[in-house]
VEXLUM-904555 format. One line per 2 residues: their letters; for each residue x, y, z of C-alpha. Coordinates in steps of 0.25 Angstrom, whole numbers, padded with zeros to 4 digits. Example, Ala and Ser with C-alpha at 12.3 -4.5 7.8 and 13.67 -1.06 7.14 Angstrom:
<recs>
as) 0049/-0018/0031  0055/-0004/0029
</recs>
This chain:
<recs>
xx) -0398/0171/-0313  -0394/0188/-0316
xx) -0401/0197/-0306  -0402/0211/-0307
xx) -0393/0219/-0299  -0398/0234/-0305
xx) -0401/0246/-0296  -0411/0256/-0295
xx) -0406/0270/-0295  -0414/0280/-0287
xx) -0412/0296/-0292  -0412/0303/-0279
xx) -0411/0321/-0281  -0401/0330/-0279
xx) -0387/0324/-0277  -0391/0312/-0267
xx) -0387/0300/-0272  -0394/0291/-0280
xx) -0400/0279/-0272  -0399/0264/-0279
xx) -0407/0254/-0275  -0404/0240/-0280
xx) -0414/0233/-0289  -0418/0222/-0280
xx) -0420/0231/-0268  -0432/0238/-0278
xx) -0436/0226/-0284  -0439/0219/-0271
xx) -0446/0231/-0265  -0456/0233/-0276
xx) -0460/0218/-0275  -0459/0216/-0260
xx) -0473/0212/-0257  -0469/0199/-0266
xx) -0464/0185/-0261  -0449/0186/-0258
xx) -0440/0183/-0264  -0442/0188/-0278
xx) -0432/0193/-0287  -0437/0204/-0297
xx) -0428/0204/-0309  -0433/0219/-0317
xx) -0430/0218/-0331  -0424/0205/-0334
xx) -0427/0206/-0348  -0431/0223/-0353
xx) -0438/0224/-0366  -0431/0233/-0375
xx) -0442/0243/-0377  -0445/0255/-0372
xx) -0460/0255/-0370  -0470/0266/-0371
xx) -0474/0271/-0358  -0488/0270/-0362
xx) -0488/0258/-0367  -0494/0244/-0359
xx) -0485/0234/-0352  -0490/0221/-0351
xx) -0485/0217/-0338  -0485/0201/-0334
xx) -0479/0191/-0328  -0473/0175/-0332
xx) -0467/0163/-0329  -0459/0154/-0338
xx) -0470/0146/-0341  -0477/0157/-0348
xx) -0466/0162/-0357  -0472/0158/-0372
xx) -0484/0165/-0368  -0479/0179/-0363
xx) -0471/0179/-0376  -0485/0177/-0384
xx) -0489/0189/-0375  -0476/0198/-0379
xx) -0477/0195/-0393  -0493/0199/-0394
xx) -0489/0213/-0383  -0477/0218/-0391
xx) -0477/0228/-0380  -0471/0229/-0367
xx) -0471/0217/-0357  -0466/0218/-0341
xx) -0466/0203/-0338  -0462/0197/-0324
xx) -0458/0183/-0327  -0456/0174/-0314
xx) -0443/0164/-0311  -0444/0155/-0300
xx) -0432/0155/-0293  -0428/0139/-0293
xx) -0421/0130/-0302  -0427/0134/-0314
xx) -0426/0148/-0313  -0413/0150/-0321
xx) -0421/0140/-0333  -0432/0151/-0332
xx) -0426/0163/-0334  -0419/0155/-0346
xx) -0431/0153/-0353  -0435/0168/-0349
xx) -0424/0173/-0356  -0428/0163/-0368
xx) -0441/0167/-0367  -0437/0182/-0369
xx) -0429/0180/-0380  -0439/0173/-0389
xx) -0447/0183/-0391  -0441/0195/-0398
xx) -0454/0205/-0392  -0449/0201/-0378
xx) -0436/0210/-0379  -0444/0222/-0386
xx) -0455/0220/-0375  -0455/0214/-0363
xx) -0448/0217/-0349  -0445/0204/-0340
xx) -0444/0204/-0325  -0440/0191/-0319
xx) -0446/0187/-0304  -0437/0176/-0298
xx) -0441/0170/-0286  -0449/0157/-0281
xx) -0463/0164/-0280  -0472/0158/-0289
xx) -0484/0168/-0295  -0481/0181/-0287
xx) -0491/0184/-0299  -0493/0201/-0295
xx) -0480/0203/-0291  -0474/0199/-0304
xx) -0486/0206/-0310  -0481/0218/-0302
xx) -0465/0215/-0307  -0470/0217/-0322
xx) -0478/0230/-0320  -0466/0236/-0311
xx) -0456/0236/-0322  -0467/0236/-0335
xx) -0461/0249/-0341  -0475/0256/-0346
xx) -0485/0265/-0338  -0495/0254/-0341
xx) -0494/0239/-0340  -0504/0229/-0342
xx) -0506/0217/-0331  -0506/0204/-0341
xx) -0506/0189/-0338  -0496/0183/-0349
xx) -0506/0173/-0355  -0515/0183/-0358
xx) -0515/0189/-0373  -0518/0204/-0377
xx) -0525/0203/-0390  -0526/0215/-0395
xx) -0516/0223/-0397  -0519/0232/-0385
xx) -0507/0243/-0386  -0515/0247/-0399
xx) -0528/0246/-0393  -0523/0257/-0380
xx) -0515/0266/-0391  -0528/0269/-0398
xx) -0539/0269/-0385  -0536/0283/-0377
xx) -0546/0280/-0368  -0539/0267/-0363
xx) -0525/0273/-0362  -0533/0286/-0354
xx) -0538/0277/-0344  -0524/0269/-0342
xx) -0519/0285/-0341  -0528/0286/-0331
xx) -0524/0275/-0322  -0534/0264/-0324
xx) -0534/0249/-0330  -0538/0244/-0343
xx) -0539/0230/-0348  -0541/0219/-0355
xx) -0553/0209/-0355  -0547/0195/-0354
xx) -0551/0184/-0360  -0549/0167/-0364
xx) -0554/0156/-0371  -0565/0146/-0367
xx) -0556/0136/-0374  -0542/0136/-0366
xx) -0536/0131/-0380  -0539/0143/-0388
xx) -0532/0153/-0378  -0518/0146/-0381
xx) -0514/0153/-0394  -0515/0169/-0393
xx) -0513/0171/-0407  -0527/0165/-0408
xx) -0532/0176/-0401  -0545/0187/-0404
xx) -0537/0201/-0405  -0548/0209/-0405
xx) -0562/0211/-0396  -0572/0205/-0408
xx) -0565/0194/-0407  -0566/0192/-0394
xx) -0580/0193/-0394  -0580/0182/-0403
xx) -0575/0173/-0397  -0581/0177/-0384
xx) -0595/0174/-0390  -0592/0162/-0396
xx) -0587/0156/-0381  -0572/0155/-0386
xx) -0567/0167/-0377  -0572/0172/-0364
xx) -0566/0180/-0352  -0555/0177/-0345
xx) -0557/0167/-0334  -0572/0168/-0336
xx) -0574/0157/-0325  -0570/0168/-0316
xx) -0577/0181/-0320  -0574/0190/-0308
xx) -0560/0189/-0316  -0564/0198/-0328
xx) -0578/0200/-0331  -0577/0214/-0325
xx) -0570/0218/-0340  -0587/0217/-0344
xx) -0582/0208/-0356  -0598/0210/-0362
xx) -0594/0226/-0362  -0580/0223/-0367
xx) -0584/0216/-0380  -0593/0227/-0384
xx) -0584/0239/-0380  -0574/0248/-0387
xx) -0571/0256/-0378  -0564/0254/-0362
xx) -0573/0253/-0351  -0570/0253/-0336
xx) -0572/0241/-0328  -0584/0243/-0318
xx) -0586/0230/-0313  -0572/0225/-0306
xx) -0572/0215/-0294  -0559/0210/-0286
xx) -0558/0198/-0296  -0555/0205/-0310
xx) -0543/0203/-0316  -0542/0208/-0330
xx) -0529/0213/-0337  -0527/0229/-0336
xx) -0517/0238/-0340  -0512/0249/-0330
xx) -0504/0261/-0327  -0492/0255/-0321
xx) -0490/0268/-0311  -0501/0269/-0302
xx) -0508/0255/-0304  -0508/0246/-0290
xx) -0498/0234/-0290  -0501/0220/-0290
xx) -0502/0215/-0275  -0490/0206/-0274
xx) -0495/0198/-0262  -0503/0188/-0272
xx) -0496/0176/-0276  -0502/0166/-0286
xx) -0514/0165/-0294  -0526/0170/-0290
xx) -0531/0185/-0285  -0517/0192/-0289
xx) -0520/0201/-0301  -0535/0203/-0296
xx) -0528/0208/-0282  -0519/0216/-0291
xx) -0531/0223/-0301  -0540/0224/-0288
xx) -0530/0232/-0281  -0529/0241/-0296
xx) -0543/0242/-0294  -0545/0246/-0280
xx) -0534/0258/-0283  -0544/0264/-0293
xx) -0540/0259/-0305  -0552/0256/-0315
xx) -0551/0243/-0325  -0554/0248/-0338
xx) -0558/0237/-0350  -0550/0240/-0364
xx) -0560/0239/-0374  -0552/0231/-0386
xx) -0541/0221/-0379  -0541/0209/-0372
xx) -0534/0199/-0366  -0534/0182/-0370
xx) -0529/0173/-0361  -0520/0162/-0366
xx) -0524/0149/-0360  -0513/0140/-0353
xx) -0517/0131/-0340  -0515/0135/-0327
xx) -0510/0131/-0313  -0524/0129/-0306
xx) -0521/0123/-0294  -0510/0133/-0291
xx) -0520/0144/-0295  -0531/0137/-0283
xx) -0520/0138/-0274  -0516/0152/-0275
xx) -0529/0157/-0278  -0535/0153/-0264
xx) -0522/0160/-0257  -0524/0173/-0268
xx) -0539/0173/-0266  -0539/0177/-0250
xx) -0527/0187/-0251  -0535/0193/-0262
xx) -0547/0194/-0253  -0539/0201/-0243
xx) -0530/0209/-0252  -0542/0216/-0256
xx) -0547/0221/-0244  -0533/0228/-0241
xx) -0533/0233/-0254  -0547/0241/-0253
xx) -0543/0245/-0239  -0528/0250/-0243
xx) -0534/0257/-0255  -0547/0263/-0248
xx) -0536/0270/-0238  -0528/0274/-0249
xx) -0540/0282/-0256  -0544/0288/-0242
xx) -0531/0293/-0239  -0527/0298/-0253
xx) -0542/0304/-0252  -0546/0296/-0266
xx) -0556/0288/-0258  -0569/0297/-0265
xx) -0561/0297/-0278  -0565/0289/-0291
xx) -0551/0281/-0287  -0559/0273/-0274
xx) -0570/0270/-0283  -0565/0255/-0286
xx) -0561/0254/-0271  -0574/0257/-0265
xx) -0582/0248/-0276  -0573/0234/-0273
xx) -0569/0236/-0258  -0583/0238/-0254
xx) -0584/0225/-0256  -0576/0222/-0245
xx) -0583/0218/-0231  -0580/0230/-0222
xx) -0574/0238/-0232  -0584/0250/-0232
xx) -0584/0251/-0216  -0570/0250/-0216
xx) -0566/0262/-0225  -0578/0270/-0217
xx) -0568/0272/-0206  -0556/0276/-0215
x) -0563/0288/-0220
</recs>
């Protein structure tokens, strides 16, 4: 296997010498809260576009096994894509890239759209550092965090060129999203090419019991999008009613926005951890009023998922206490604590047992 051996050049002013740092060294830092040893291979395959600036890169993450549906995905997106895509480091690994390589070369919008890095390493599901791989290297000011088996239906780009106040508020800083949905029938969620590409005919199928929000056996992970609102809106509305288990899939600036905590490994509680701390910062979850998202069925480890899970669910449970309290000094310090930006802080980390005394005697 090829690593890369490239090195960063750092512009130093007036005649000192320039200061090269080696790839690796950069790379390792960045991601350092990750389990070690990880190799971060950058680039491994560039598209050859050059992308718009203000355009959306969906950023996402794979593994071998998911291949035939990420190139469903590129095909439908024909836009840009930063994709980390794990290798286990064992016997197998030189077979995976192969079919990596494979992959890439079978579909011709791969080449024009979409930006490969590779993590190698024996860590299975280090799911937000990869999350975090993808958006580091995505080459737009605004990417969109996306499972891979999830299809955009509507042709989304289109929609954000023609609403100026969607692109005004991701100007501004905040998240916008996508309502997500799936079918009550596992077996009509296979084909996306079957798929409603438009809101009436979501609605449609919605009231006929054929469609129905994402995971609706678990509420807390999406009904704060208001789906009752969404279906009779045409225009975007701010989410008001946010709690530390929503997980809906938003587009952000990539300057400014808060990384994804690389300390969760595994299923369960890392992109809620990840979109809590977006939310705790002050940035405000905004609904888009025409696009959606449909989850493509495909069965799923559940007994790995029980066991990670329960490890998740207690770090989470802590990690949000630190983050309130790290945040809440922040704010003080920076003297945005009575600012509009502390409004989201206040609301959930009063939740907190203790919370409110605590922050008494930082003030």
């Amino acid at each position: 296997m090829v690593y890369s051996n490239q090195v960063l050049n750092w512009k130093t002013p007036g005649t000192y010498p320039d200061h090269e740092v080696e790839e690796d060294a950069v790379v390792h830092k960045v991601f350092s809260n990750t389990i070690q040893p990880s190799k971060v291979l950058p680039y491994y395959f560039k598209a050859d576009r050059e992308f718009d600036p203000e355009s959306v890169t969906i950023t996402t993450l794979i593994t071998f096994d998911r291949y035939p549906v990420f190139s469903k995905l590129v095909t439908n997106y024909q836009g840009p894509i930063s994709v980390t895509i794990h290798i286990n480091d064992d016997e197998n690994r030189d077979e995976n890239l192969s079919k990596l390589h494979d992959m890439y070369n079978s579909n011709p919008y791969m080449k024009e759209f979409v930006d490969v890095h590779v993590v190698v390493d024996k860590f299975d599901r280090q799911f937000n550092m990869w999350r975090n791989v993808a958006r580091f290297f995505a080459r737009s000011n605004y990417f969109m965090m996306l499972d891979v088996d999830f299809h955009i239906c509507t042709n989304l780009q289109h929609h954000l060129s023609l609403d100026p106040e969607a692109r005004r508020l991701m100007k501004s800083g905040v998240a916008v999203l996508l309502p997500a949905f799936e079918y009550v029938d596992q077996e009509d969620g296979v084909d996306s090419t079957t798929f409603p590409k438009d809101k009436d005919s979501v609605y449609k199928l919605v009231q006929e019991k054929k469609l129905t929000i994402f995971h609706d056996f678990f509420l807390k992970g999406h009904n704060a999008t208001d789906y009752e609102r969404w279906y009779k809106t045409d225009s975007v509305y701010k989410v008001t009613a946010y709690q530390h288990s929503y997980e809906p899939y938003v587009i952000l600036k990539k300057e400014g926005s808060p990384w994804c905590d690389e300390r969760f490994v595994g299923y369960g509680a890392n992109k809620a951890a990840c979109l809590f701390e977006i939310y705790i910062s002050g940035i405000d979850y905004y609904v888009l009023p025409h696009d959606f998202v449909i989850h493509q069925s495909h069965p799923y480890k559940e007994e790995t998922r029980k066991q990670e899970r329960k490890y998740n669910r207690k770090l989470y449970q802590n990690f949000q206490e630190e983050v309130c309290f790290r945040y809440a000094k922040s704010f003080i310090a920076a003297n945005t604590w009575t600012q509009p930006k502390a409004d989201n802080l206040k609301q959930q980390c009063s939740k907190i047992k203790g919370f409110r005394i605590a922050m008494a005697t930082f003030q």
